[in-house]
N, C-alpha and C positions, 0 to 999 in steps of 0.2 A: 504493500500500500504506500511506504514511503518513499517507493521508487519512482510508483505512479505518480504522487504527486507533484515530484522533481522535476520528472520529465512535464509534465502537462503545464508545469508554472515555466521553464525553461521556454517553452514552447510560444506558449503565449505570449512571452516577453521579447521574444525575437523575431516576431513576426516583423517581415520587411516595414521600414518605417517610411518608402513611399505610399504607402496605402493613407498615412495618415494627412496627405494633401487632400483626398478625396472627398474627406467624411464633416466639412464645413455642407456640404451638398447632399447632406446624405438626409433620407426619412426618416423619420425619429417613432416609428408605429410603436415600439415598445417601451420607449424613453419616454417617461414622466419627471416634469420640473419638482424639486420636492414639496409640492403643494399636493399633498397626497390624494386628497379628497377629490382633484379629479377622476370621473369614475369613467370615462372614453377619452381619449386622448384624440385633441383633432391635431393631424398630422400639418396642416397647411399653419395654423398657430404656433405652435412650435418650434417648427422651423424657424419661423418668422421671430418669434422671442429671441431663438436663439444665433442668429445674426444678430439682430441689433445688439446684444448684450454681447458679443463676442466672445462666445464661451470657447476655452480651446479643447480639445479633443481630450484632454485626459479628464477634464470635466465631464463630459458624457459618460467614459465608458471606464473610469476606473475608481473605487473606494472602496472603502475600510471600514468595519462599521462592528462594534461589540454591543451585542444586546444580550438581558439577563433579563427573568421572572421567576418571579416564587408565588404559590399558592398564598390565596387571601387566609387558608385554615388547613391543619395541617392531615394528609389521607394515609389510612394504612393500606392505601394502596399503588403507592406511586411516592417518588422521592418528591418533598416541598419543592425544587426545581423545577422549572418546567423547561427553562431555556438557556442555555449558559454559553455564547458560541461568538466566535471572532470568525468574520468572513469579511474574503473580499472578491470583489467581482470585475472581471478585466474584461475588453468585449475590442474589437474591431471590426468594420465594415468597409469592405473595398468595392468603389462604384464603376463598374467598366461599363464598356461601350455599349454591351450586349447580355453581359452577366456579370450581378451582383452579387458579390459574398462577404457572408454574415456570421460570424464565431464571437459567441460571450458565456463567458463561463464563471464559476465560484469555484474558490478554493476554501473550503470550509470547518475549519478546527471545531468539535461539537463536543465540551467536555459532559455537558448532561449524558451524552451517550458512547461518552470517549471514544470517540471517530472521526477523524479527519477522512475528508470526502474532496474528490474533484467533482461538480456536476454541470455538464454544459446547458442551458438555458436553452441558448441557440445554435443553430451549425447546419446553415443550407445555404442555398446559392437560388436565386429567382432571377426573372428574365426582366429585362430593360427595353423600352422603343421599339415596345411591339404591339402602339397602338388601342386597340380595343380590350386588346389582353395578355394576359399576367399569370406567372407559374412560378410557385416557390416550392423546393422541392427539400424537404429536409427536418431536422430537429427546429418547430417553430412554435411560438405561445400565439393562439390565435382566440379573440375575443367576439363572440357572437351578441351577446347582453344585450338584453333592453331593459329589464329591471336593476336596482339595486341590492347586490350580494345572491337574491332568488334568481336562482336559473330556471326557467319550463324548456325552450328550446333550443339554446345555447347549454348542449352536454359533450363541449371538449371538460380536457381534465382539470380538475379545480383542488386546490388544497385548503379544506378546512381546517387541518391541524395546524396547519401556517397562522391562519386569519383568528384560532381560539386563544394562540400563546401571543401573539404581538407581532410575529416577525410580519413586515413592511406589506401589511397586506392589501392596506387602500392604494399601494404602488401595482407591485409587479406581482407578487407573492401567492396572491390569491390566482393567478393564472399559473397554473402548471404546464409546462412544454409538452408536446406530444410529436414523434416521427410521422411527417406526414406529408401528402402532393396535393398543395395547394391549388387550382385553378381559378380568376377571375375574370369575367368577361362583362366588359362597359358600352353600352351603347344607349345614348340618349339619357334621358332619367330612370335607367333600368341598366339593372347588374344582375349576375348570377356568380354566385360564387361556391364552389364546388370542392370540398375537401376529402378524402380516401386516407384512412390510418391503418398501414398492413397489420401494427399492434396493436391492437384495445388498451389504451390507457385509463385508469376506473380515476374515480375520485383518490384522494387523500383523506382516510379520514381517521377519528380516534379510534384506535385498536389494542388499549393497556400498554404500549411502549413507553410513552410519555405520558399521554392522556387514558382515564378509566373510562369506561363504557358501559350501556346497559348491555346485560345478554338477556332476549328476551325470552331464551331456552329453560334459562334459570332462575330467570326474574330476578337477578340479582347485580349490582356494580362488582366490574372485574378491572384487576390496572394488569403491571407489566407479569407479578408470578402467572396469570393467566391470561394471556396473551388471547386475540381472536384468532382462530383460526380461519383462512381466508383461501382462496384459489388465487395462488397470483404468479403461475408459472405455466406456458402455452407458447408454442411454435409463431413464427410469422406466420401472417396467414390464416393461421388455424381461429384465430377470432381477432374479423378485422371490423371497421366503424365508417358508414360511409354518411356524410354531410352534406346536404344541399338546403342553401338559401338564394330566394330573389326577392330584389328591394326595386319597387319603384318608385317613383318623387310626382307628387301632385301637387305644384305650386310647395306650399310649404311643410305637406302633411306627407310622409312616408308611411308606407303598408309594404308589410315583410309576408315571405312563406316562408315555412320553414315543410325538412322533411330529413327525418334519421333513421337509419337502420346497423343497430348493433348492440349494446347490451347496457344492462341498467349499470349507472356510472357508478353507485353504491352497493358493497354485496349484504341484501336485504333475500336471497334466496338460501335454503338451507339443505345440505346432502345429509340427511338422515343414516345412512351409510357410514360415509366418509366422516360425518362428525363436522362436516367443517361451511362455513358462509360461501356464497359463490357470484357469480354474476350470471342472473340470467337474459334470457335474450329478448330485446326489446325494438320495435318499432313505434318511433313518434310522427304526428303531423299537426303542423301549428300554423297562426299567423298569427299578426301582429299588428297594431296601430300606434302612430306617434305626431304629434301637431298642435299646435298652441292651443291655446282655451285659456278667452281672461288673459290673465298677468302671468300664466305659468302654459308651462308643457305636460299635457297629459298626454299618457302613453295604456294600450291596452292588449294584451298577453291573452291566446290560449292555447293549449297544445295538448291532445289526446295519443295520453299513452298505452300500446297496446303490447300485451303483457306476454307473448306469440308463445309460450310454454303452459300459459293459465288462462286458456282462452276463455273456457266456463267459470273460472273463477272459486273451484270446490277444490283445488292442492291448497290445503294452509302451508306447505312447504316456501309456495312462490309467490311472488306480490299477484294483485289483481290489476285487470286493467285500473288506469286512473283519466280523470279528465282534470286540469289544471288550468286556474285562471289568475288573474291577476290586473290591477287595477293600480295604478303611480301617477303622482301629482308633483310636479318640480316647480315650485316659485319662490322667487322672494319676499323676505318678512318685511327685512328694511335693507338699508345698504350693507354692504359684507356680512346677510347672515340669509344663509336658502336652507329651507326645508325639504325635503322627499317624506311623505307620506304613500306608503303599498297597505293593499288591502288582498290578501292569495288564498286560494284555496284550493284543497282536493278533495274530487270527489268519487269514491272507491265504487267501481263497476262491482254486477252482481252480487250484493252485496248480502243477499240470502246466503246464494252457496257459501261466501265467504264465512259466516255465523254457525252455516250447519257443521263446518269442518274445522273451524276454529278450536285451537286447544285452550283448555280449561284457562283464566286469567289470560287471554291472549287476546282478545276480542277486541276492535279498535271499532271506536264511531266511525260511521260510513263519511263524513264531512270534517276534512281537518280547516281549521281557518287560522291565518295568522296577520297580523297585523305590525307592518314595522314604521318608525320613525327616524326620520337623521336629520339634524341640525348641525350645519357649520358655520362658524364665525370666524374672518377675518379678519385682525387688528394687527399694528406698529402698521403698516403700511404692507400689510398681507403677508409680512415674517413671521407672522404667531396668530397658527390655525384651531380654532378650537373648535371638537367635533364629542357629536353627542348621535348615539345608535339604538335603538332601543326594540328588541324582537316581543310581540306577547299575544299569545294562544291561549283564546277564551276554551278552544276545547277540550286542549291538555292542562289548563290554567298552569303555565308556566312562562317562564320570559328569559332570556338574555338581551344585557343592556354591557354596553359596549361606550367607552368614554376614552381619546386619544386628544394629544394635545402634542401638534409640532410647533420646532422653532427654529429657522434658519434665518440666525444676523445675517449671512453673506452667502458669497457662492459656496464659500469650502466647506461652511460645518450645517451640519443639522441632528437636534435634538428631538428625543422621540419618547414619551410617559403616558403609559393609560394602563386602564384598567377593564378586566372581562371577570361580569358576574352571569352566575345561572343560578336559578333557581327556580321550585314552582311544589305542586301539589305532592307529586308521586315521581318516582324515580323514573317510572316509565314513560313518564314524557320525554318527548324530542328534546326539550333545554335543561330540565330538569335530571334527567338524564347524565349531566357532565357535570352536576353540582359541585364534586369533589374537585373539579378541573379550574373553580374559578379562581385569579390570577392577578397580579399587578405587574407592570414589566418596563422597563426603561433602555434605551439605546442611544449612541451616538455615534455618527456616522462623518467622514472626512471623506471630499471630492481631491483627487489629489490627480 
C-alpha cells in the first residue's frame, strides 16, 4: 500500500507542466468556489469568476484539508470518532484540440480507520469541437439533481456516509465517481444525455464500519463488531446501469424525462440463504418540472419505480414497487438568506400482498412522507456562510437537522464546523435509525 501511494503521488506531481497553460480555459463542471451551499454549479459563472479573480491553477486543483468528528454521546457500538483524516486532493486537466483529459485524485491518510488510500475522483478523457455532441468516457462524478440532497431520478452513486460525518458534502463529497460513457447531444433547446456504467456502482451508505445501522432482521442497532453484510463483488458487465435523460427549454420553464435501468442504489433486498443484503434489480421512469413562480423557482419530481424481481409485491425478501414524488420551493427571504423548502413522498405498490407476507414487527405504512428545510445566510461580504438543514417525517416521526457554518477570509484558507443530529420515535425509522451516529465535526482546509 505504501508503495502504491509513492508511486500514485510521484505520478501526479510530475505530470508535464505544459498542461498547466491550458486549464485558465478549462470547464470547471466539478469545481465549486468554497461557497458550499451551491447545490449545481453553473459552469458558464465560474468560469467567468474565475478569470476575473485570477485564480492560478494550483488554486483549482490542489489542497490540504484535516477534518475531525466525535459523537454528540458516547455508543457501544462504534468508537466516539467518526472522522479523523488528513487529505489532499491534486487534479489536472489538459485541453487539446480534439481530446480533453481529466485526472484528480486524493491521497488520503484515515487514522479512524488506519488506512491511507489513493482514490481517483476522476480519470477520463471527452471529446472537444464536435458541435452538437459530446462523449466523456471514463472515471467521472456526474450530477442528474433536481431536488435538494433527495434523489427520485438522479440514481448515479451518492455517498451518504460522507454527507452524515461532515466531510465537504455540500461541495463534491456527496457525488460519488462512477466508470462510465458519457454521451450528450445539443440541438436547439433540447439535449439528450445518455450515460452506460459496465459496473453498478450502489450508494455509500452506513454499514457498522464507522457509522451503526438498523438491521431490520433483528430489529436491533448494529456498529463495526457486526458489520452488514452486503453483495459488493460482480464481474464487469455482469451488473451494468444504463441512464437516459432529455431536457427541453420552454422560454424559461424546463421539463426533464428521465429513464433507468439497473438496480436499487441501496441494498434494501435480502438473501435469506446467503444471510446477506443485496441489490436488487430495478427499472425507473420519471419526469420533471422546473420554472419560476412569484419571487422563487419551483421545481416538480416524479418517478415510478419498478421493483422487476417483486412485481406482485408478496417477496417480503424485496422492496415493492414505489411511486415517488416530490414538490421544492427556492426563494429568497431577504438579501443573503434563501430558503429550499421539499415536500417527498413514497408510495408503496401493492400494498396488501406486501402486509400478507410481511414478517412479524416489519410492517411499514404504505405512505412515507418527508418534509425538508434549508436556510443559508451570507454575511462579511459572502466569506461567512451560514447554513441550516433540517429533514422531519411525520410518518416515522423522526428528523435529522443538519447545521454547517463556512468561513473563507481569502482565497487560501477555508474553515468548516457543524453539526448532525438524528433522532425520532423508534429506532426503526429512516433518521432515527442512526441516533447513535449523531456528531459535531470541524475542518480546515488550504488552496495551495
Amino acid at each position: 500500500m505504501k508503495k502504491l501511494i509513492l508511486v500514485a503521488a510521484i505520478s501526479l506531481l510530475t505530470l508535464p507542466a505544459a498542461y498547466a497553460e491550458d486549464m485558465m480555459d478549462m470547464v470547471a463542471g466539478d469545481f465549486e468556489e468554497p461557497d458550499f451551499e451551491i447545490e449545481e454549479p453553473v459552469e458558464s459563472l465560474v468560469v467567468a469568476e474565475l478569470n476575473e479573480q485570477k485564480f492560478s491553477v494550483a488554486d483549482l486543483f490542489r489542497w490540504t484539508e484535516y477534518r475531525y468528528g466525535h459523537r454528540l454521546e458516547s455508543s457501544d457500538l462504534n468508537d466516539d470518532t467518526v472522522m479523523n483524516e488528513l487529505r489532499t486532493q491534486m487534479g489536472w486537466q489538459h485541453l487539446g484540440d480534439k481530446i480533453d483529459t481529466t485526472i484528480r485524485g486524493d491521497l488520503l491518510l484515515d487514522a479512524q480507520l488506519d488506512e491511507a488510500i489513493v482514490h481517483f475522483r476522476e480519470l477520463n478523457i471527452s471529446t472537444t469541437s464536435t458541435g452538437s455532441f459530446d462523449a466523456t468516457l471514463g472515471r467521472q462524478m456526474i450530477n442528474w439533481s433536481i431536488p435538494d440532497i433527495l434523489y427520485l431520478n438522479d440514481l448515479f452513486p451518492k455517498d451518504y456516509a460522507a454527507f452524515f460525518i461532515g466531510r465537504d458534502a455540500e461541495g463534491e463529497y456527496m457525488i460519488h465517481p462512477s466508470d462510465s460513457l458519457q454521451l450528450n447531444w445539443f440541438a436547439g433547446n433540447t439535449s439528450v444525455d445518455f450515460v452506460y456504467s459496465p459496473h453498478f456502482t450502489p450508494y455509500v451508505t452506513p454499514g457498522g464500519e464507522r457509522l451503526s445501522y438498523y438491521d431490520p432482521m433483528t430489529q436491533s442497532l448494529k456498529g463495526e463488531d457486526d458489520q452488514m453484510r452486503v453483495e459488493d463483488k460482480w464481474e464487469i458487465f455482469d451488473k451494468d446501469a444504463v441512464y437516459l435523460r432529455i431536457l427541453t427549454m420552454i422560454k424559461s420553464h424546463e421539463l426533464f424525462f428521465f429513464a433507468h435501468d439497473g438496480y436499487w442504489p441501496v441494498p434494501n433486498a435480502i438473501d435469506p440463504v446467503e444471510g446477506e443484503f443485496y441489490y436488487a434489480p430495478l427499472r425507473t421512469y420519471g419526469a420533471a418540472y422546473r420554472g419560476p413562480l412569484m419571487s422563487g423557482i419551483l421545481s416538480l419530481e416524479g418517478s415510478y419505480y419498478d421493483s422487476l424481481d417483486d412485481e406482485k409485491g408478496d417477496d417480503p425478501m424485496i422492496p415493492n414497487s414505489q411511486l415517488r414524488t416530490l414538490v421544492r420551493y427556492d426563494f429568497e427571504v431577504m438579501k443573503d438568506l434563501n430558503a429550499t423548502a421539499q415536500y417527498y413522498t413514497e408510495i408503496r405498490q401493492d400494498q396488501d400482498a406486501y402486509e400478507s407476507t410481511a414478517m412479524p414487527g416489519m410492517s411499514m405504512d404504505q405512505v412515507y412522507e418527508l418534509y425538508t428545510l434549508r436556510l443559508t445566510r451570507m454575511l462579511l461580504k459572502q466569506t461567512l456562510t451560514l447554513s441550516f438543514m433540517g429533514f422531519y417525517s411525520p410518518t416515522d416521526e423522526d428528523h435529522y437537522l443538519r447545521a454547517n457554518v463556512y468561513y473563507q477570509p481569502d482565497d487560501r484558507w477555508m474553515f468548516h464546523v457543524g453539526v448532525n443530529r438524528f433522532d425520532g420515535k423508534s429506532i426503526s425509522g429512516r433518521w432515527a435509525g442512526y441516533e447513535e451516529n449523531s456528531n459535531a465535526f470541524a475542518a480546515v482546509r488550504y488552496y495551495w
